[in-house]
C-alpha positions in Angstrom: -18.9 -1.8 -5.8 -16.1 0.8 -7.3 -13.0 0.8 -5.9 -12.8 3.6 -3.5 -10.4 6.2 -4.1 -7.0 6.6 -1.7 -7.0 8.9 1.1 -3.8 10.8 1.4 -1.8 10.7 4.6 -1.3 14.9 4.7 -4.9 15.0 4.9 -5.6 14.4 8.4 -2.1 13.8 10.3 -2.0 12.5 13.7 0.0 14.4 15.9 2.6 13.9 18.7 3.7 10.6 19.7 1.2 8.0 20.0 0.9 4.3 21.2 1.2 2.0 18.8 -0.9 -0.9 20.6 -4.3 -0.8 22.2 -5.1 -2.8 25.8 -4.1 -6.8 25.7 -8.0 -7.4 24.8 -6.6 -7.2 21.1 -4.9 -10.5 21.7 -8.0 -12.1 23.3 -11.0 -13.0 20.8 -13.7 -13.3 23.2 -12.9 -9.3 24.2 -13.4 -8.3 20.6 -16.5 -7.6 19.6 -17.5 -4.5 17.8 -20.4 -2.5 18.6 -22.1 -3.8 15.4 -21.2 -7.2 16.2 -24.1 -8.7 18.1 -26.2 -12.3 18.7 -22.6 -14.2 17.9 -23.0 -17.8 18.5 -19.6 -20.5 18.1 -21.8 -22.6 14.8 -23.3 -19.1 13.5 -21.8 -15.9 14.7 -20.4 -15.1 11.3 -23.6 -14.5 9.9 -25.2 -13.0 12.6 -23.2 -9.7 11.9 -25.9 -7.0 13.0 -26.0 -3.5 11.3 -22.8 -1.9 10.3 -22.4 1.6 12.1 -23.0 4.4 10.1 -19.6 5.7 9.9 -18.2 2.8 8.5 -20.1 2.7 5.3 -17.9 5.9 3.9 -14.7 6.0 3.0 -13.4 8.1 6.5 -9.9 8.5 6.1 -7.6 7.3 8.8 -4.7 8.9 10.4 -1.3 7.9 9.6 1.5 7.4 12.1 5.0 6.0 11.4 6.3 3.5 13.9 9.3 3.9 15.6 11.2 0.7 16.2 14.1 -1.2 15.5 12.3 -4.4 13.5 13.2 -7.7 11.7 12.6 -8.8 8.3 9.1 -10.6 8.0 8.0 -13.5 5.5 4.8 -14.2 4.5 2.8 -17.0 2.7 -0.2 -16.4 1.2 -1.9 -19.8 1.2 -4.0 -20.1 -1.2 -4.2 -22.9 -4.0 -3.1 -21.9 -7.9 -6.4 -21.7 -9.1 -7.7 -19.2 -6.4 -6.7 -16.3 -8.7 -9.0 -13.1 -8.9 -8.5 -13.2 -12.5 -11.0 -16.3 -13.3 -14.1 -15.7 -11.3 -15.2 -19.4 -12.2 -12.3 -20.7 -9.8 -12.5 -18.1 -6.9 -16.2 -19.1 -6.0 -16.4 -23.4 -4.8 -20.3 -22.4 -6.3 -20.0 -23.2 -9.6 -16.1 -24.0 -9.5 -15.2 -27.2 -11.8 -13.2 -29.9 -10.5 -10.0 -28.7 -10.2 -6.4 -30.4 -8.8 -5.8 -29.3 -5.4 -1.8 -29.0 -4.2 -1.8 -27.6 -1.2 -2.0 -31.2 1.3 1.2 -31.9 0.0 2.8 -28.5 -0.6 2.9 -27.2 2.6 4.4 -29.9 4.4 7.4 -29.2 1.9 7.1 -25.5 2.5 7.4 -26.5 6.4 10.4 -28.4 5.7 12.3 -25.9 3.2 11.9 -22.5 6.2 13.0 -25.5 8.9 16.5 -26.4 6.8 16.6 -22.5 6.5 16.2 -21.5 10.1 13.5 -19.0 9.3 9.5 -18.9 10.3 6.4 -16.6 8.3 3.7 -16.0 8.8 0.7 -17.8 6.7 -2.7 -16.0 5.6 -4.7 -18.8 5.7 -7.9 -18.9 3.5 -10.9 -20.3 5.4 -12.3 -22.6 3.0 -8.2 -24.1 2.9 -8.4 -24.6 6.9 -11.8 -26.0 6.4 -10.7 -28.9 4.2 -7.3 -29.1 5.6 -7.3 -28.6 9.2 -4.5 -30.7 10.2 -2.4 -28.8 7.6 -3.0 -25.7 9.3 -2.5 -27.1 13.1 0.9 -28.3 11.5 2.0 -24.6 10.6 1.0 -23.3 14.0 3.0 -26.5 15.7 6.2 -25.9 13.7 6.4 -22.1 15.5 4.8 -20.2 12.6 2.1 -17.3 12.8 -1.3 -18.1 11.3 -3.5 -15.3 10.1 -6.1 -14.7 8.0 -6.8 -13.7 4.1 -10.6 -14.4 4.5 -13.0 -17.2 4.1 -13.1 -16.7 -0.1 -10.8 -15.2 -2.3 -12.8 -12.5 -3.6 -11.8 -9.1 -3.9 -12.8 -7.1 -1.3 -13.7 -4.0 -3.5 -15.9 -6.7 -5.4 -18.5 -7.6 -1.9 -20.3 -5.2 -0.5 -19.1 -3.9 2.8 -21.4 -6.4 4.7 -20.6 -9.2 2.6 -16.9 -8.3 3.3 -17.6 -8.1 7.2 -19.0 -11.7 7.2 -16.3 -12.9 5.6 -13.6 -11.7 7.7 -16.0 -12.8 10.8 -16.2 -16.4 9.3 -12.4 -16.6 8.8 -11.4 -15.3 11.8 -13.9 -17.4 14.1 -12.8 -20.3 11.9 -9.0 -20.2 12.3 -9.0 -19.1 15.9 -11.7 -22.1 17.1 -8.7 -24.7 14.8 -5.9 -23.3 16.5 -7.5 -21.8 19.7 -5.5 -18.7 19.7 -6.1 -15.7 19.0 -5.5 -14.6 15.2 -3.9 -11.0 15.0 -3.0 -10.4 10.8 -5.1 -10.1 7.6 -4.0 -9.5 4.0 -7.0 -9.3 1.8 -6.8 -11.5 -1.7 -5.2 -9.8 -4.0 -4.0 -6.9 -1.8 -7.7 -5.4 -2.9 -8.3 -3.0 -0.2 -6.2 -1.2 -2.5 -5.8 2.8 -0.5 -6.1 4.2 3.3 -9.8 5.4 1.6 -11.9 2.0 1.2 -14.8 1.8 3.6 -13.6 -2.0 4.0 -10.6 -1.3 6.2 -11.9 -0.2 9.2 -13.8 -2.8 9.2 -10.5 -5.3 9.8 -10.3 -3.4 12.6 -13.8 -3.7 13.5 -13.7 -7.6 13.2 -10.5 -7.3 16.1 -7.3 -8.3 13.8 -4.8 -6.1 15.4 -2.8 -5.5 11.9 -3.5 -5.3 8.2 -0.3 -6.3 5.8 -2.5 -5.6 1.9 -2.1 -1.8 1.5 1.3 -1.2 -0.9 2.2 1.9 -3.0 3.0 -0.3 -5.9 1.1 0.4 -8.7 -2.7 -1.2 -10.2 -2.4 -3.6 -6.7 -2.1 0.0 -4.7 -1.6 3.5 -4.6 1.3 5.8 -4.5 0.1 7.5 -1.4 -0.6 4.2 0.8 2.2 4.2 4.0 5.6 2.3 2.7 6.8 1.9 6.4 5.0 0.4 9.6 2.4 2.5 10.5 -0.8 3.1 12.8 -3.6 3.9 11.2 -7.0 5.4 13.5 -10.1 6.3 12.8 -12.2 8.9 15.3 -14.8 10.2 13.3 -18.8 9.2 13.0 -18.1 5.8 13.3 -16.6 4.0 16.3 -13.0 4.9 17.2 -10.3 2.1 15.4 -7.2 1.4 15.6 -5.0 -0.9 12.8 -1.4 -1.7 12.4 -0.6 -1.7 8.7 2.6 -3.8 7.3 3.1 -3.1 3.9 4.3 -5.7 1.6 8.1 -4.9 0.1 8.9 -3.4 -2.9 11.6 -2.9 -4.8 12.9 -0.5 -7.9 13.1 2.6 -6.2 10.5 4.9 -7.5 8.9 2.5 -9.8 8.0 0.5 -6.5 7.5 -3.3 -8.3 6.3 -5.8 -5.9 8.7 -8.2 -4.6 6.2 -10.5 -4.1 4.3 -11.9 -7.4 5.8 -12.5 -10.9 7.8 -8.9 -10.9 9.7 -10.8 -7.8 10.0 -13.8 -9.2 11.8 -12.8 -12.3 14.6 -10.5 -10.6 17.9 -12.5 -8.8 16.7 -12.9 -5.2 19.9 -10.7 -4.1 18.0 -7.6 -5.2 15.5 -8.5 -3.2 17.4 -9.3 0.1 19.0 -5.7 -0.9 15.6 -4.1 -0.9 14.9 -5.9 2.3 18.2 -4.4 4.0 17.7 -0.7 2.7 14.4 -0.6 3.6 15.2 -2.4 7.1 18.2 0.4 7.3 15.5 2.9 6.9 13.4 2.1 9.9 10.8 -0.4 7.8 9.3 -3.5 8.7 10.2 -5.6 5.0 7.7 -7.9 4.1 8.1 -10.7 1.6 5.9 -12.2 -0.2 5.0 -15.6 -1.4 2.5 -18.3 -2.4 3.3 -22.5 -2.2 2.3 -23.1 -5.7 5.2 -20.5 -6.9 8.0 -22.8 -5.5 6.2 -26.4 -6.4 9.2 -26.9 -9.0 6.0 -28.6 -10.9 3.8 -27.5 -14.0 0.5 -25.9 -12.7 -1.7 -29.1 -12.8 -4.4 -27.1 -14.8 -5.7 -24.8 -17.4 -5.2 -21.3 -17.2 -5.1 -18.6 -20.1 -4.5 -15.1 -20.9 -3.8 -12.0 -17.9 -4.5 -15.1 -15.2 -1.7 -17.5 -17.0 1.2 -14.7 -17.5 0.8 -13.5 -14.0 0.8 -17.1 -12.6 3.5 -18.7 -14.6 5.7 -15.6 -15.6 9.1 -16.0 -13.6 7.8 -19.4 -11.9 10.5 -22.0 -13.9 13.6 -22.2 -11.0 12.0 -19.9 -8.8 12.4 -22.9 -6.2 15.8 -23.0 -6.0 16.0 -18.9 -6.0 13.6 -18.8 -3.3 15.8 -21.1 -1.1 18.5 -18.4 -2.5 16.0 -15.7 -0.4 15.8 -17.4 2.6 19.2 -17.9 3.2 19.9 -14.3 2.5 18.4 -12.8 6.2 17.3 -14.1 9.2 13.0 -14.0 8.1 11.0 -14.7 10.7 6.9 -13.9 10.8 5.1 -10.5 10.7 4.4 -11.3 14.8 7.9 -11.9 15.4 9.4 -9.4 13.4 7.6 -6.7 14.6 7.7 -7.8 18.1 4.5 -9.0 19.4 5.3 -12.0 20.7 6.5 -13.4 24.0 7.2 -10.7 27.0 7.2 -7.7 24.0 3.1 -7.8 23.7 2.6 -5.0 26.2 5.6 -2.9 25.2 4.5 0.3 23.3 6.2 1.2 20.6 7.4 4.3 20.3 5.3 5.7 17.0 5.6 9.6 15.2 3.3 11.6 12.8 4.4 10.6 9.3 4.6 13.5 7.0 5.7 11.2 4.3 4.8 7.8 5.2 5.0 6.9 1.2 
């Protein structure tokens, strides 16, 4: 499937000041299903996905509202083993996939201890076939006070599946986390931040599937598009298709106009200070920062196997003593997860908040 081309947030504005949050059904799983989303069953509901409305097979564009709110500084973990890079389709897909060294059993238990010494929480996109194999892992992260959401059930691109592939997948994941946990899972990033722009018929369809927010759109180049949102923002849908509603997080970046990603390899090689400064300015203006970060980057270990080419410099560019400059990060603000942050926890879930028509949300 191509990638679909960004829609631009002057194109269809949302006026006046809106509500932020739908009804407390968003929080309750068993209140969530879409129109589309029929004949669900506990052992096979996320293949029984139905036919996908009309509406939500084009690329509608969705209107963009800033939030208004005074926020925190969120930190996220993509968890995901080092060999689930887009980059080498052989790895990606456990069809086909060679025996490969797994790190994760014993990665995030140190991961849990290093944001406990720090004080700080994150939230962890979780990929489904990880909480499969490792479901006491994953109860662990919940248990120690962190958010748990989702970044699918595989890490393929979502540009790369067709939108009903992509539908199951976020149906499987979801259902998957949320029967291990048995709470309701509210966040998705998509591998590889590949929804990519406000255009691509996959998005509404996170909202379809009931996740309350979205944290993969950036306006960093290749992994975005200069016109996605840079702040918090609400993004809704109200035309053929069902009326949706998404809260969109954007990952941080950093560099001023040249908007690097502070998560990934351009992070990684910069002094963590830079980062904690982007954090702050973009806190000062109003934004919800949102760090990025995968366990096998802070390992302190060689990657345990082979990688070559694009898929080795982006995985091991930056990495040596990244460890110790992480722990540099953390102790730099008060990071707590994307729920907590952006205060949708505890007696905060029904408060509104205040959001305005962004006229330049990039």
């Amino acid at each position: 499937m191509p990638v679909q081309e960004p829609a631009s947030e002057r194109s269809q504005p949302v006026s006046g000041t809106q509500t932020a949050f739908d009804s407390a059904k968003s929080f309750r799983p068993e209140c969530i299903p879409g129109p589309w989303r029929k004949g669900r069953c506990s052992a096979h509901g996320w293949g029984d996905i139905g036919t996908l409305p009309e509406g939500l097979m084009v690329a509608e564009k969705p209107g963009v509202v800033r939030l208004k709110e005074r926020f925190g500084c969120a930190l996220t973990v993509d968890v995901e083993e080092w060999y689930h890079t887009c980059l080498v389709p052989g790895y990606i897909d456990p069809v086909g996939r060679p025996s490969l060294p797994d790190e994760l059993d014993w990665l995030l238990p140190e991961l849990l201890d290093t944001l406990a010494e720090a004080g700080c929480t994150a939230t962890f996109f979780v990929l489904g076939e990880v909480a499969e194999r490792l479901p006491r892992r994953i109860r662990e992260i919940a248990a120690a006070g962190h958010e748990v959401g989702s970044h699918g059930y595989l890490h393929f691109r979502a540009f790369d599946r067709t939108p009903e592939a992509f539908a199951r997948d976020l149906l499987r994941s979801k259902d998957l986390l949320e029967e291990l946990l048995g709470e309701p899972v509210l966040g998705f990033r998509a591998p590889e931040w590949s929804l990519r722009g406000l255009g691509s018929s996959r998005l509404p369809l996170v909202a379809e599937a009931g996740f309350l927010y979205d944290s993969s759109l950036t306006p960093c180049p290749i992994a975005g598009r200069p016109t996605n949102p840079r702040f918090a923002s609400r993004l809704h849908w109200n035309g053929s298709g069902p009326a949706a509603d998404l809260l969109e997080f954007p990952p941080l970046t950093f560099g001023g106009p040249l908007r690097l990603p502070a998560g990934s390899w351009t992070g990684r090689l910069v002094n963590p200070w830079r980062l904690v400064r982007a954090a702050i300015d973009h806190l000062e203006d109003g934004g919800l920062p949102v760090a990025v970060v995968h366990p096998w980057e802070i390992s302190g270990r060689p990657t345990p196997g082979p990688l070559t080419g694009l898929a080795r410099f982006v995985h091991e560019t930056g990495r040596p003593g990244f460890d110790a400059r992480f722990r540099d990060l953390l102790r730099g603000l008060p990071w707590r997860s994307i729920r907590g942050a952006a205060g949708l926890e505890g007696d905060s879930l029904g408060r509104p908040i205040e959001a305005r028509t962004s006229l330049k949300a990039g």
